[in-house]
N, C-alpha and C positions, 0 to 999 in steps of 0.2 A: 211368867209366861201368860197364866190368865189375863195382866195387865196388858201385856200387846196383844194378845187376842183380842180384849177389846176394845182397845184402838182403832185397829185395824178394821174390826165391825162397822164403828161409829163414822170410821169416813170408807169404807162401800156403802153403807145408809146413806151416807151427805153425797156422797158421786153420783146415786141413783135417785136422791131427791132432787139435783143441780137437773140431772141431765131428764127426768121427766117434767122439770118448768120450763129447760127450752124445747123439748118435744111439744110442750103443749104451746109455747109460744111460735114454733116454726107452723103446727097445724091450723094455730088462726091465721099467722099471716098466707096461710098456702088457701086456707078457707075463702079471705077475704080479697084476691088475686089469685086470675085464669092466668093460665101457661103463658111464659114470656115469648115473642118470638120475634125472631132479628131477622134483619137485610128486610123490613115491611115493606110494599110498595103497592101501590093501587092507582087506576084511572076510571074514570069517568065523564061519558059525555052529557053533554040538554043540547035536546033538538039537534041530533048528526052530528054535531061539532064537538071537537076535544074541548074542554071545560075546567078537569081538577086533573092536576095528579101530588099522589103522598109520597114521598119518603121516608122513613124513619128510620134508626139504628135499632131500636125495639118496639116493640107495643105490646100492652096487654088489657086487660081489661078490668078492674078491681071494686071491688063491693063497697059503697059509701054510705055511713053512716050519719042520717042527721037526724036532731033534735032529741026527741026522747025514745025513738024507735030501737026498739031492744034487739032486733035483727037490720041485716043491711037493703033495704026493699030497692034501693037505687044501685044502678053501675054508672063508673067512670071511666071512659077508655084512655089510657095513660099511652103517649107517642114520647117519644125519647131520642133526642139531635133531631128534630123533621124539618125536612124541606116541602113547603107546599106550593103549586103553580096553580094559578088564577088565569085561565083563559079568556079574552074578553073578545068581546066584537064592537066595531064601530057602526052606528047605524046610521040609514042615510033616508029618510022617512018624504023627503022632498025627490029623491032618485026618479028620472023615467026607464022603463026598462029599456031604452033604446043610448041612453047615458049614460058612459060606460065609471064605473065604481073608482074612486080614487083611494088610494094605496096610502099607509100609513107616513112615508115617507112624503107626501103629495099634502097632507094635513096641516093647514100651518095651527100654531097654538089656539087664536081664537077659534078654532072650529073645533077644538075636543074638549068638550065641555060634558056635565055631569049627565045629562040628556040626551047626549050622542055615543056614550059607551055602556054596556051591556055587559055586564058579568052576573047573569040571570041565573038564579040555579045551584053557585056552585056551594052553599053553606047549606041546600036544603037537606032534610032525612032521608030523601031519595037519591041523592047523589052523593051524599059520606058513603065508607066503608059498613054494607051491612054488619060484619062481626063487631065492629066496630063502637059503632051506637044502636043496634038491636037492645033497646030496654035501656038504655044511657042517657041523664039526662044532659049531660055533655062528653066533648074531648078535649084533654091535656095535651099541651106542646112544650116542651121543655130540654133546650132549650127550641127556637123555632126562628125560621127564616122562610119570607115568602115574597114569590116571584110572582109581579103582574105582572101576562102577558097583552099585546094587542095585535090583532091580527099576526098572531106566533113571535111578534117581535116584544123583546122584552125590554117593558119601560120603568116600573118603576120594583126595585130592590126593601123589603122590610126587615128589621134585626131585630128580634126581643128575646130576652130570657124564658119567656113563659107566654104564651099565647092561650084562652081559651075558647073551646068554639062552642057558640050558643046558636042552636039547629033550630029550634023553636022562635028566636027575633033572628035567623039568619046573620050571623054579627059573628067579630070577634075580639076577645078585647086583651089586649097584648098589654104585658108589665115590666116593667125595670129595663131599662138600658136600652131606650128604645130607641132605632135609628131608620129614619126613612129616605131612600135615596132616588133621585129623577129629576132627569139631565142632570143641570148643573145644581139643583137647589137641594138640600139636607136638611132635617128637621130631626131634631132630637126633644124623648120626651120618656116620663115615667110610664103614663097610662096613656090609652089611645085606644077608641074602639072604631075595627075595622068597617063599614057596610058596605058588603059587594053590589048589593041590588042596586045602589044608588050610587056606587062609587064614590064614596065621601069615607074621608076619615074625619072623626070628635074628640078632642080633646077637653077637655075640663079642668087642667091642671097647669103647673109650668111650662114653658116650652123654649126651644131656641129654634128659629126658622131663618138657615142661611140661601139668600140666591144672588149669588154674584158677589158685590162690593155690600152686598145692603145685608142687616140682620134685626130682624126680627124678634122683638121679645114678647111675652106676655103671658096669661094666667086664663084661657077659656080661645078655642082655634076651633072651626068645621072648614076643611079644605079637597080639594077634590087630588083624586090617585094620582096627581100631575102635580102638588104644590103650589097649582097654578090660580086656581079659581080658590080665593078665600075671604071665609067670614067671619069676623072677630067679636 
């Protein structure tokens, strides 16, 4: 009897030592990540006009640890499935007020170039999601798809497993399985970083760039939101 007794002792001690190292591993990880929260969804406009909007399945917000800092002094807002929209505007800087605006339809190719589209705004600190990047030095997309629009019509479609967004160079730079679509041309690629101010996407890596009958290879691309304008 004494000997099951103390059996019996020795594992409620090991139950209650198991279960206070994941109590204490559940409190860092609850330590180191804000409340998850689903169905996320946010808009914002620059200057009157619609400009972003987010979707995610969740988001939250989690404490990042770097280098040798023994606490987490940084935040990372973590988005999970998002979809994000790019609002642009076509600018017409030669326009008389009296000449009336041609419509996105009315544009032939060589007229949308990297200096006639404007998506101004939409990567800055001011127009993310406060809760968001409040004290963040970026955000997580994972995975992420994103919709440029132009004048509300939507032209070019982006696919990546993992997007990050960098508020401070406006940029974002998307990883693995990366699939860019508009009109007829497709370009697939590992790494790509996005700039909305300038409407250029940079590659640095491998690529495949199809449009039409013709395909495109090589190891370093900057092309515009269109596939169209490019520099190798």
């Amino acid at each position: 009897m004494a000997l099951i007794a103390g059996l019996v002792l020795l594992e409620t001690k090991e139950k209650a030592t198991s279960s206070r190292a994941d109590e204490k591993i559940f409190l860092r990880l609850k330590k180191n990540s804000g409340p998850v929260m689903r169905g996320f969804q946010y808009s914002n406009y620059h200057k009157g006009r619609k400009a972003l909007n987010i979707r995610a399945a969740k988001f939250n917000v989690e404490k990042k640890k770097i280098g040798v800092f023994k606490f987490s002094p940084f935040k990372v807002a973590r988005f999970r499935d998002a979809e994000i929209d790019f609002f642009g505007k076509i600018d017409h800087p030669d326009d008389k007020p009296s000449k009336p605006r041609k419509s996105l339809s009315d544009i032939g190719p060589g007229e949308i170039a990297g200096n006639d589209i404007s998506f101004s705004g939409v990567l800055s600190q001011d127009m993310l999601p406060p809760p968001a990047l409040k004290g963040s030095i970026s955000a997580i997309c994972e995975p992420v798809k994103l919709n440029l629009y132009l004048e509300d019509n939507p032209v070019t479609m982006i696919y990546a497993e993992k997007g990050i967004v960098d508020p401070r160079r406006r940029r974002m730079i998307l990883h693995h399985n990366i699939r860019v679509i508009s009109g007829g041309a497709e370009l697939t690629t590992d790494r790509m970083a996005v700039y909305p101010e300038t409407g250029m996407f940079e590659i640095e890596n491998d690529y495949v760039l199809k449009k039409g009958d013709e395909t495109i290879t090589g190891e370093k691309l900057t092309t515009d939101f269109f596939l169209k304008k490019i520099s190798m």
